[in-house]
C-alpha positions as CSV (number, residue, x, y, z in Angstrom):
1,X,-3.5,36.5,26.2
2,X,-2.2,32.8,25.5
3,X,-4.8,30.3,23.4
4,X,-6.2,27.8,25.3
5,X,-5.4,24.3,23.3
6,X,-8.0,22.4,24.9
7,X,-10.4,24.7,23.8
8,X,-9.5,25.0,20.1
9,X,-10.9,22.4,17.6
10,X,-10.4,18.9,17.4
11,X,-8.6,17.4,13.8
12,X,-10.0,15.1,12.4
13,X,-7.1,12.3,12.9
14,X,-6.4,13.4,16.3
15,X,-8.0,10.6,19.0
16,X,-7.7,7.8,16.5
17,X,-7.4,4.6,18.1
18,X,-5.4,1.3,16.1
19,X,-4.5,-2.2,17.6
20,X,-0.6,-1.7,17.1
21,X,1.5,1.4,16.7
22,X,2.4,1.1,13.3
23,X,-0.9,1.9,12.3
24,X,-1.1,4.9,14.2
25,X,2.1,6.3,12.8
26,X,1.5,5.3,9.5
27,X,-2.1,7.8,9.6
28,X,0.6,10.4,10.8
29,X,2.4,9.6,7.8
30,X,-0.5,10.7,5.8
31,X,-0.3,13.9,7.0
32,X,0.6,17.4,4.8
33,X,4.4,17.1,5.7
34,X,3.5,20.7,7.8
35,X,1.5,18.8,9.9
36,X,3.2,15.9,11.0
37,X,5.3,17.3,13.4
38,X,2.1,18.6,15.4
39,X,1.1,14.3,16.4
40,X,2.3,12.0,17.8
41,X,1.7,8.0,19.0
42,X,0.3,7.4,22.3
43,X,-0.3,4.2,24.7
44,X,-3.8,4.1,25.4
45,X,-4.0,3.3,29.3
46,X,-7.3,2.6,29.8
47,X,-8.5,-0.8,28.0
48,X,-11.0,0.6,25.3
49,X,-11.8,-2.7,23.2
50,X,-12.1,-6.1,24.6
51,X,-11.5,-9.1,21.9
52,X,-14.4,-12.0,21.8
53,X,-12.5,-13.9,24.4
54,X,-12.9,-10.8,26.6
55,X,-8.9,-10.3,27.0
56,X,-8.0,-6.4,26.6
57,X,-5.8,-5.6,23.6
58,X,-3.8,-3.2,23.9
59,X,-4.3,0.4,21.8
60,X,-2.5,3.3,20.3
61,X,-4.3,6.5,19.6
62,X,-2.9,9.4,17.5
63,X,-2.8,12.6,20.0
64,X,-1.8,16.4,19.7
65,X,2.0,16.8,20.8
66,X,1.5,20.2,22.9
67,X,-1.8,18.6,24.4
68,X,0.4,15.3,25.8
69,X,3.0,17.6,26.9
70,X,0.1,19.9,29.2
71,X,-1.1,16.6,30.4
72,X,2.1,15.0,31.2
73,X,2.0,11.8,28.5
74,X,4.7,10.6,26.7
75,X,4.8,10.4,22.6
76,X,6.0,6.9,21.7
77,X,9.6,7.0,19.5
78,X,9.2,5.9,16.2
């Protein structure tokens, strides 16, 4: 019987949201070296934060490779 991922436990650095995409890869980075090749960078699509002047930044979020793939996202290149 095959695993469902969706059901399996969340990591702790997986749903992160950061301002720029740097940031997000750079938490990656921080990663046992095993690990890292499990995440990936998204582009949030929904605006989740709005600034004072109420203009939506943009944001990144750090996301499960095999979970984009099910749900038809793309990883961002480095």
């Amino acid at each position: 019987m095959a695993k469902d991922i969706f059901k399996e436990p969340l990591h702790p650095i997986e749903g992160i949201q950061d301002f720029n995409k740097k940031e997000s890869q750079g938490k990656i980075k921080r990663l046992k070296k095993s690990e890292r090749k499990d995440f990936c960078v998204i582009k949030e699509e929904k605006p989740s934060w709005y600034s004072p002047d109420m203009r939506w930044r943009q944001t990144y979020s750090v996301q499960r490779k095999d979970k984009m793939r099910v749900v038809g996202k793309k990883c961002l290149r480095k």
